[in-house]
C-alpha positions in Angstrom: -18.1 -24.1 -12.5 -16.4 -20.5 -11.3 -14.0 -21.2 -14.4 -16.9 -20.6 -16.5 -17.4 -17.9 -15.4 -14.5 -15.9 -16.2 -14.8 -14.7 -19.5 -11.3 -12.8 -19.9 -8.5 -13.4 -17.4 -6.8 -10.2 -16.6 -3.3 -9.8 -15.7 -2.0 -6.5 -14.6 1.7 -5.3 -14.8 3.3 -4.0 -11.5 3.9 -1.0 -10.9 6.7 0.8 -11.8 8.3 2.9 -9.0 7.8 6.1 -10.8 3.9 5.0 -11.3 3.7 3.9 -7.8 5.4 7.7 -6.7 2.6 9.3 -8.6 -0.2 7.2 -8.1 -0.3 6.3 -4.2 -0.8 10.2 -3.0 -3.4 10.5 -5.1 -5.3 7.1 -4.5 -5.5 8.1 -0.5 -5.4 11.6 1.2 -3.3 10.3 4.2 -0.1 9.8 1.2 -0.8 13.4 0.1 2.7 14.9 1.5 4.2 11.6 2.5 8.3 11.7 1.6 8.7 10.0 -2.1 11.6 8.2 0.0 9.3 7.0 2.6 6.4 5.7 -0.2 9.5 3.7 -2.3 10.6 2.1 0.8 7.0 0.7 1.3 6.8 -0.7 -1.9 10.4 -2.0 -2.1 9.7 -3.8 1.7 5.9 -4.8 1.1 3.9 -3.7 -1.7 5.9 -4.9 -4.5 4.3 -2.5 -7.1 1.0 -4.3 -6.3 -1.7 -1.9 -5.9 -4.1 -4.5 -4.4 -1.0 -4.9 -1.5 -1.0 -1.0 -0.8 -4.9 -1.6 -0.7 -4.2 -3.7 2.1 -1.4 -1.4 3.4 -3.6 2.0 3.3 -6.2 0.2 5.1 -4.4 -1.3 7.8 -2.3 2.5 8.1 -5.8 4.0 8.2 -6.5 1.9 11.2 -3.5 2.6 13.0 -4.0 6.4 12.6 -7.3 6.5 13.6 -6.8 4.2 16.9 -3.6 5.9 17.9 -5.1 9.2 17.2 -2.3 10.2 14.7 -2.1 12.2 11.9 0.7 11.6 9.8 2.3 8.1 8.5 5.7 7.2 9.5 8.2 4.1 10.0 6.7 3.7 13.2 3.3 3.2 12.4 4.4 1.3 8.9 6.2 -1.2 11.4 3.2 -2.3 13.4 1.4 -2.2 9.2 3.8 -5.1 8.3 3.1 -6.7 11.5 -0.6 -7.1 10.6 0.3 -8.4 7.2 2.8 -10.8 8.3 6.0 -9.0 6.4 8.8 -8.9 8.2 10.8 -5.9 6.8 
């Protein structure tokens, strides 16, 4: 039944580490200023060029700012991120 519902199946490319450098600060405010370094090594360890995973990942780093009471993301806080999504990295 769902299977008729889909009228065109969509497949979306990853993206490409450049794309994912210019396209992650300006999806969410809290990457605005973030090192490039910092953002590639997210996507290298969890995101995987998936926009859908850095979704996830903004979400859950949202969460940690605001309960911590922080301001700024780091390898800290990313840490306890892939501990909530169950990547070890």
């Amino acid at each position: 039944m769902l299977a008729s519902r889909v009228f065109i199946w969509q497949q979306a490319l990853p993206l490409t580490l450049p794309e994912v450098l210019a396209t992650i600060p300006a999806f969410h405010p809290m990457w605005d200023g973030v090192d490039g370094d910092l953002i590639a090594l997210v996507d290298k360890q969890a995101a995987h060029g998936n926009f859908r995973a850095w979704a996830r990942i903004t979400k859950h780093a949202a969460d940690g700012l605001t309960a911590q009471g922080r301001t700024h993301i780091d390898e800290q806080l990313l840490r306890q991120v892939y501990q909530r999504l169950g990547t070890s990295a």
